[in-house]
N, C-alpha and C positions, 0 to 999 in steps of 0.2 A: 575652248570654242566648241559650237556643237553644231551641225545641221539635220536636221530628220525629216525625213520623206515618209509621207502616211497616209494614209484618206485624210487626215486633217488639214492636206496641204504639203507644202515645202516651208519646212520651221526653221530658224535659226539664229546663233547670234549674230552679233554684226561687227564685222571685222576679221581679223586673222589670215589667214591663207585658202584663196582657192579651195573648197571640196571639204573646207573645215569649219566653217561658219557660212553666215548669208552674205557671200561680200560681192559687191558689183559683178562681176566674173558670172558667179552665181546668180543672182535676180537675172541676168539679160540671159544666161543658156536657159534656164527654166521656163523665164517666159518665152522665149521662143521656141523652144518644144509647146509647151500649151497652145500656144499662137497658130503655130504647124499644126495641132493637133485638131485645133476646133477647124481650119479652113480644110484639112481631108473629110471633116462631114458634111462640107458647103456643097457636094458635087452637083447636087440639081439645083442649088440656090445662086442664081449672078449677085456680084457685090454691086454695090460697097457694103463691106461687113463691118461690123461695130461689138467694140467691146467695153462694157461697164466697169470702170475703174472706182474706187473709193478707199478713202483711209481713215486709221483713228491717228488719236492725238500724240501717238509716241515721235521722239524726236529723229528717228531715223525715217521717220515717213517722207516728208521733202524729196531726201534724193534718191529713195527705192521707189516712189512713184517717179521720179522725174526717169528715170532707168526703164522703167516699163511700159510709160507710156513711149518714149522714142521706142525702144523694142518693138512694140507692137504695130507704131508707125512705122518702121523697117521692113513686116512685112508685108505690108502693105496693107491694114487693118487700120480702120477709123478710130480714134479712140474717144470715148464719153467721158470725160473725171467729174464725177458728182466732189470732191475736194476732200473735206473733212466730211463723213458720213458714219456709218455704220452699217456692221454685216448685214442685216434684214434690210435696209435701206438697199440696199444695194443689190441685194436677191431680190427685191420688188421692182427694180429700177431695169435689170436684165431684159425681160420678158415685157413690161409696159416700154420698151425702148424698141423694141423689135431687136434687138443685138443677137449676137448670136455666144456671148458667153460671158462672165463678168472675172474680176482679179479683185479681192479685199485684200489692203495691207493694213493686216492686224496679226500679232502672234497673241490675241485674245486677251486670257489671263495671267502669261507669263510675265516677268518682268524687263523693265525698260533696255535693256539689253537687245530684246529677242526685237525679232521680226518675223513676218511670213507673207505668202502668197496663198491665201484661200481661194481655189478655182471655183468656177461656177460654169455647169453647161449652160444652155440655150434657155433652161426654164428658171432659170435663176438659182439651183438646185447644186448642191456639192457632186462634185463629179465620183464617178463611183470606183470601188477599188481597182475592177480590171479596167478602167477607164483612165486610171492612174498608172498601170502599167504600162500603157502604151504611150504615155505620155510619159514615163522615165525611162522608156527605152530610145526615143526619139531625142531624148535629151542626151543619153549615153554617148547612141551614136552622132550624134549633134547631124544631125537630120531635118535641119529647116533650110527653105531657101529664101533670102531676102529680094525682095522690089527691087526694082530700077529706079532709077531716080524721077522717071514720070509717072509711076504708078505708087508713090509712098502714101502711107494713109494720112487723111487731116486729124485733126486735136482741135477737140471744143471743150466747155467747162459747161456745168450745169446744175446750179444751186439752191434748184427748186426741188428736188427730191424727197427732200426731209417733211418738208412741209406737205409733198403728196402721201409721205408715209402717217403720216398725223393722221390727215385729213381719211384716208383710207381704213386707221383703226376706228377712228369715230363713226364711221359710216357704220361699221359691225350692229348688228340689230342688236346684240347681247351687252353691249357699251351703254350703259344707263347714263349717260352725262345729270340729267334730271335732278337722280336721285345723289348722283355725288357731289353736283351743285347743292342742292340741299343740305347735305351735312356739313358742309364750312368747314373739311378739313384744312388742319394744318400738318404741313410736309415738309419733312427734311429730306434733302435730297444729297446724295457722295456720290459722284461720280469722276471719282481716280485723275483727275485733272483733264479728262478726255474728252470724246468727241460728247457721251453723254449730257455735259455739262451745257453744250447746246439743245438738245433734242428734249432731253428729257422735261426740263422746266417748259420749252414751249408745247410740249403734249398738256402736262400739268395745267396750265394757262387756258389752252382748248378743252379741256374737261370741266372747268369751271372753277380748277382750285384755286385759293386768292392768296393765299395765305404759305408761300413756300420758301424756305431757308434754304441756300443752295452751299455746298459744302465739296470744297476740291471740285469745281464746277467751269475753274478755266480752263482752255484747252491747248497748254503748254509744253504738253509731255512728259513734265517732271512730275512721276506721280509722287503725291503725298504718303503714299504705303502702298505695301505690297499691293498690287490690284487683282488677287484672287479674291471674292467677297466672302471670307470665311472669317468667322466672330472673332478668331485674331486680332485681324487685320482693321477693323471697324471700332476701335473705342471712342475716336473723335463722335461719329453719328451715334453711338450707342449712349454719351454722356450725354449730348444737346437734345434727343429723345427723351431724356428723367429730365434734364435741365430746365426746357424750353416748354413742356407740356405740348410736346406731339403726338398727334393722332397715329403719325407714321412716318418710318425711316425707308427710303427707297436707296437700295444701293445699286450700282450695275457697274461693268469689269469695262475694259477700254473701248470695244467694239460694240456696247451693247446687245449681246446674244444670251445674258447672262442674267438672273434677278434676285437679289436677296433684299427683305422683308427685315426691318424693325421694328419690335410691339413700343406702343405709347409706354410700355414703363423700361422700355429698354432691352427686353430680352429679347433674344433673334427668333425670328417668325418659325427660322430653322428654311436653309435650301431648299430642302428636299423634300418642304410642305410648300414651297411655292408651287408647285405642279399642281401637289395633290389638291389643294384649295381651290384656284384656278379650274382644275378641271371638274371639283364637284359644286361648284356655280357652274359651269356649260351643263354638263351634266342635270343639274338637278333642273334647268330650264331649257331642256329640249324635250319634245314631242314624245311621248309614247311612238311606239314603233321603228322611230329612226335609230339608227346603229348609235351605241352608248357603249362603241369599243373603244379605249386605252391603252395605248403602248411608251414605257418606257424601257430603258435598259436594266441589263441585268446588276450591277451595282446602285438601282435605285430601290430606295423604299419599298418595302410591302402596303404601305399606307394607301397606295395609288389601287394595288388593289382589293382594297376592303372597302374604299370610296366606289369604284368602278361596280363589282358587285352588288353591291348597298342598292344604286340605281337601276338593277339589272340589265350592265353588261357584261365584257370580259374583255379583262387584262389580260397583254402579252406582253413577255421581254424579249427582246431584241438586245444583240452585239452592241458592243461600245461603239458609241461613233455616232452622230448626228446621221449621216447619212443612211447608216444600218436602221435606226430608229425610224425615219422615214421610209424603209423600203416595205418594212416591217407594216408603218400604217398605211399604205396603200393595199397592202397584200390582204389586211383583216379591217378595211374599211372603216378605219379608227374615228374619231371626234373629235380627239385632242390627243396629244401624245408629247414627249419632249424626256428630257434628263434631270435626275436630282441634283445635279449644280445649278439648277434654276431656271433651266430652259425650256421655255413653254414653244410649244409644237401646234398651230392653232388652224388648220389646211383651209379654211375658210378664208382666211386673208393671204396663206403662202405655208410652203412647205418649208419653213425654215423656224430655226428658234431667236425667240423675239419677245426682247425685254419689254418693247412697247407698246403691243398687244396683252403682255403680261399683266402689266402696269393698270391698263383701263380693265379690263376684265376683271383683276382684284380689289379696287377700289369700288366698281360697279357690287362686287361682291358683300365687300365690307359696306359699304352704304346701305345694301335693303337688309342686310345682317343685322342693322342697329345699337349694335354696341362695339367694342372696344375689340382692337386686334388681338392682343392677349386672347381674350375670351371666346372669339373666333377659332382660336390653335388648339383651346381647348376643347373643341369642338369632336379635333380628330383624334382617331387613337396613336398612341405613344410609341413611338419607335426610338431607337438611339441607332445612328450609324457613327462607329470611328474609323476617320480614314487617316490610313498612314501610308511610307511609301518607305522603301528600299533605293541608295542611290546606285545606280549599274556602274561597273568599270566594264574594259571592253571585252576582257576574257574572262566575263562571264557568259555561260550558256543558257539563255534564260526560258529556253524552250525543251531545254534537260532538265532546270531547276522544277519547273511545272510540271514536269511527267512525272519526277520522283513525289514532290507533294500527292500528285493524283491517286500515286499508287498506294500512296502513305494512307490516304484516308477511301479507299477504294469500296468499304464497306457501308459508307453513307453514300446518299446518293450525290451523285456529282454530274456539274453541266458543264460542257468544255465546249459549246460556240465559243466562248472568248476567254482564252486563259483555261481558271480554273475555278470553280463556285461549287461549295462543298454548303451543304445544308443538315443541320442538325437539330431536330425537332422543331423548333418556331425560331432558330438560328440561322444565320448564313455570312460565309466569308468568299467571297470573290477576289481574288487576286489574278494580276496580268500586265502585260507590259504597256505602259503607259504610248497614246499615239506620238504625244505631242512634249516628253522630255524623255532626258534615260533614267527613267527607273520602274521599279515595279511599285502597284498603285496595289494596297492590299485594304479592301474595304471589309465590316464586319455591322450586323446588324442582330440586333436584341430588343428586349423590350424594358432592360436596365442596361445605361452607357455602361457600368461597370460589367454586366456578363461581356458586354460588345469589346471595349478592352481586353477582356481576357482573351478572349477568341482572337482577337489580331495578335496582342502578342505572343501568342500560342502558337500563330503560325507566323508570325516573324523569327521566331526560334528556328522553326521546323526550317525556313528558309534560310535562315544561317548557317545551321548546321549540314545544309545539303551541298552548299556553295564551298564551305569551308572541306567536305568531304571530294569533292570535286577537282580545287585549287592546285 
């Protein structure tokens, strides 16, 4: 069993013992530290306070929302449950609600096991790390006080969210619906048996597409495979794209925060060029003089920044973590920004990553592009990342493991905001401890997958032997 606390949230699986997975015990101290947490920053605000609740399609959702939303009525907190939603949905729903914080129960792209509690302050926005400290300290010392019985908070439901998050992307002036009505694509859509399989086909539908094949699109919780969207995991949509003669494979992870790309002949568009694409359509149709800054993290693509340049601005990397990436585009007044697992970053519509802002801005993209997705990817320059990971047991030191790497390669240059990212001429290997499971996440990037292999298992060595030295 595992539980991990991290800016990603409170992650874990479900069941086992108190303090060792996410199990009831667990969701209702959690949320009532959070609960505690956001009414200590109501002190000039009178209630009634409200808090945006929403889930994906996994099968433990039911009774970790049923736990949290009484929780939160406990302390005397109104609660909103938007039901089946998704994370952006629900970061947009915070802040148009007037609430004053949100809960997503999604453990993202983990598997059917896991669950979690994604926090959200006031602006619908992940809450920030020392923002998380104070809230696992409150939970430590269990430091909330619950209502009376005349002051408990009410429970409403509210089903119309999805449909203002639609209607909110299309509004975007950069959403060519026109021109993607025009092309008569046809779309295959996988979306992990989750909430996606709702949302995503009725964006599709409002964009004009006619023509869409929906694929693990019930919202059952049994996902049909892994629901990480990585080429693995996707041969069902990658065979019905050469099969079927599709324009395009739309994939997204259970929450919707995630977006992976199918070319018409089947090959993957690739992650970690769904950014970079995405942001050189904003890019290439924004105004001379307005800021044409981009920030992803540091395990994403170089790609991001030879497109950013190109249009003259400049790329930044930011810490791992949605949140960091965010702090980062406020700081350098970015345009677009997000991660290479597919998360588009779009501050026009919300400060969050969001497959379905992704979705019309890439279609709008590919539409005035005129030809074929393939031929679009080929557009950019070639990068290869392989990503691997190390599983942690508990006695391991993973913050000794990384100082000795650091020291090990000390004569290239090295970044250690997060982990460790060792750069070697037009190379780079990032390694660090994962938020959101236990292991180390060792990413390597080239401009042949085979240099990129080398280079990770090069330091997957160096990481073994430092552990095995250690033991």
């Amino acid at each position: 069993m595992a539980l991990i606390k991290s800016i990603s949230g409170i992650r874990g699986t479900i069941g086992g013992r108190s303090g060792e997975g996410l199990t009831p015990l667990d969701v209702v101290k959690f949320t009532a530290a959070f609960g505690q947490w956001l009414l200590l920053r109501q002190t000039d605000k009178k209630g009634p306070h409200t808090v945006v609740i929403g889930r994906d399609g996994r099968l433990s959702g039911p009774m970790v929302s049923q736990l949290v939303a009484a929780t939160l009525q406990g302390l005397g907190i109104d609660v909103l449950d938007l039901g089946l939603s998704t994370t952006p949905t629900v970061e947009l729903a915070v802040p148009g609600s007037n609430a004053i914080g949100g809960i997503i129960l999604t453990a993202s792209h983990n598997p059917v096991q896991w669950n979690a509690l994604k926090l959200l302050n006031e602006t619908g926005e992940f809450i920030s790390g020392d923002d998380g400290n104070e809230l696992l300290a409150l939970a430590d010392h269990e430091a909330f006080t619950f209502a009376d019985v005349k002051k408990l908070g009410h429970y409403r439901t509210d089903d119309t969210w999805l449909q203002k998050h639609v209607d909110a992307v299309l509004a975007l002036p950069l959403v060519d619906r026109e021109a993607i009505t025009k092309r008569n694509f046809r779309v295959v859509v996988d979306a992990v048996n989750s909430t996606g399989g709702i949302v995503v086909p009725m964006l599709l539908e409002a964009l004009g597409v006619e023509h869409v094949t929906k694929l693990h699109c019930e919202p059952t919780g049994h996902f049909a495979h892994n629901p990480e969207p990585l080429p693995e995991n996707l041969t069902d949509i990658i065979n019905i794209a050469k099969r079927d003669n599709q324009d395009l494979g739309i994939v997204v992870d259970p929450d919707v925060d995630r977006l992976a790309l199918i070319c018409e002949d089947g090959s993957p568009f690739g992650e970690e060029y769904t950014l970079v694409a995405v942001a050189d359509y904003v890019l290439k149709n924004t105004p001379e003089g307005s800021s044409k800054n981009t920030v992803s993290n540091l395990s994403s693509t170089v790609a991001l920044r030879d497109v950013t340049q190109k249009h003259g601005g400049q790329h930044f990397a930011s810490a791992v973590g949605e949140v960091n990436v965010v702090e980062m585009m406020k700081e350098k007044g970015a345009l677009i920004g997000g991660e290479g697992n597919g998360g588009i970053i779009f501050p026009e519509l919300h400060y969050g990553r969001d497959a379905l802002v992704g979705i019309a801005l890439f279609l709008s993209h590919l539409a005035r592009f005129g030809k074929s997705a393939s031929m679009l990817r080929r557009t950019y320059p070639s990068y290869y990342i392989s990503k691997n990971k190390i599983e942690l047991t508990p006695d391991i030191d993973v913050d000794a493991v990384l100082e000795r790497i650091r020291a090990k390669y000390a004569k290239n240059p090295v970044n250690t905001i997060d982990g460790v990212k060792i750069e070697f001429d037009k190379e780079w290997v990032h390694l660090r401890k994962s938020n959101t499971e236990p292991i180390i996440r060792i990413y390597s990037e080239s401009d042949t997958l085979s240099t990129a292999d080398y280079l990770a298992n090069k330091i997957i060595s160096d990481i073994r032997e430092v552990i095995a030295d250690t033991l």
